[in-house]
N, C-alpha and C positions, 0 to 999 in steps of 0.2 A: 478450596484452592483460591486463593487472591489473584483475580483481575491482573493480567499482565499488557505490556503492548509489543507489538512486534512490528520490525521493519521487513517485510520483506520485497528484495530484486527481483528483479523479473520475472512479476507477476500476473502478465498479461494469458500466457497457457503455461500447460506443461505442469510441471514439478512445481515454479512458482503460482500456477492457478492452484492445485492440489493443495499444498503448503496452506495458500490463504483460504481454502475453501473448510480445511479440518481446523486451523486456528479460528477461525470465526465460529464456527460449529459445538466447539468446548467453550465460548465464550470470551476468549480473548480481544482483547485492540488491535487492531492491525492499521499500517500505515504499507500501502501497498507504491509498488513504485513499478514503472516501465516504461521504455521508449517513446513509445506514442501513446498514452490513455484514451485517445480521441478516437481509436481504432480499439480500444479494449474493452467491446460491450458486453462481454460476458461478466469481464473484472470490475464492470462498473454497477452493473445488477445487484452481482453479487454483496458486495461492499453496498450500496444503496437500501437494495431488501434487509440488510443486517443491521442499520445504522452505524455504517461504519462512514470513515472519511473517503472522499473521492481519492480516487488512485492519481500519484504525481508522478510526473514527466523525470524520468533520470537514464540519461545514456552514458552507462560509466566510461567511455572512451571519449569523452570530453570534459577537461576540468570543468568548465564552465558550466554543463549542463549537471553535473557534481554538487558545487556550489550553489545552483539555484534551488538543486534538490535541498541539499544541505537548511537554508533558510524555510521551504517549506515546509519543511518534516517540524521543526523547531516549533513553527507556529502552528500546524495538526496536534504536536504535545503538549502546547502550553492550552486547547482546548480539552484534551479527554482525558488532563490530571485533575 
């Protein structure tokens, strides 16, 4: 199966920790995002121990913080294509 990458929202626990924990596990890319990553040390382990990208800041109840996700992610994929 071909290398994919994936976005995925809030991924700090839960369903989004889960999510990013089996896509990384198959081998996949993951570009993980949550409110605060500065508090998401398990999501940062994880994503670290894997070589994956550090987890980005996105609280979708602000355009703004949207939009800066937006540019990050961009430049996370213009690295692991």
């Amino acid at each position: 199966m071909a290398q994919r990458i994936y976005l995925v929202t809030g991924s700090s626990r839960g369903i989004g920790l889960g999510l990013v924990r089996e896509l990384v596990s198959r081998g996949h890319r993951v570009v993980a995002t949550c409110r605060n990553p500065d508090s998401a040390s398990e999501l940062e382990k994880l994503l670290a121990d894997n070589g994956q990208p550090k987890p980005v800041a996105c609280d979708v109840t602000s355009d703004e913080s949207v939009d800066e996700c937006f540019k990050k992610v961009c430049t996370a994929l213009h690295f692991l294509s």
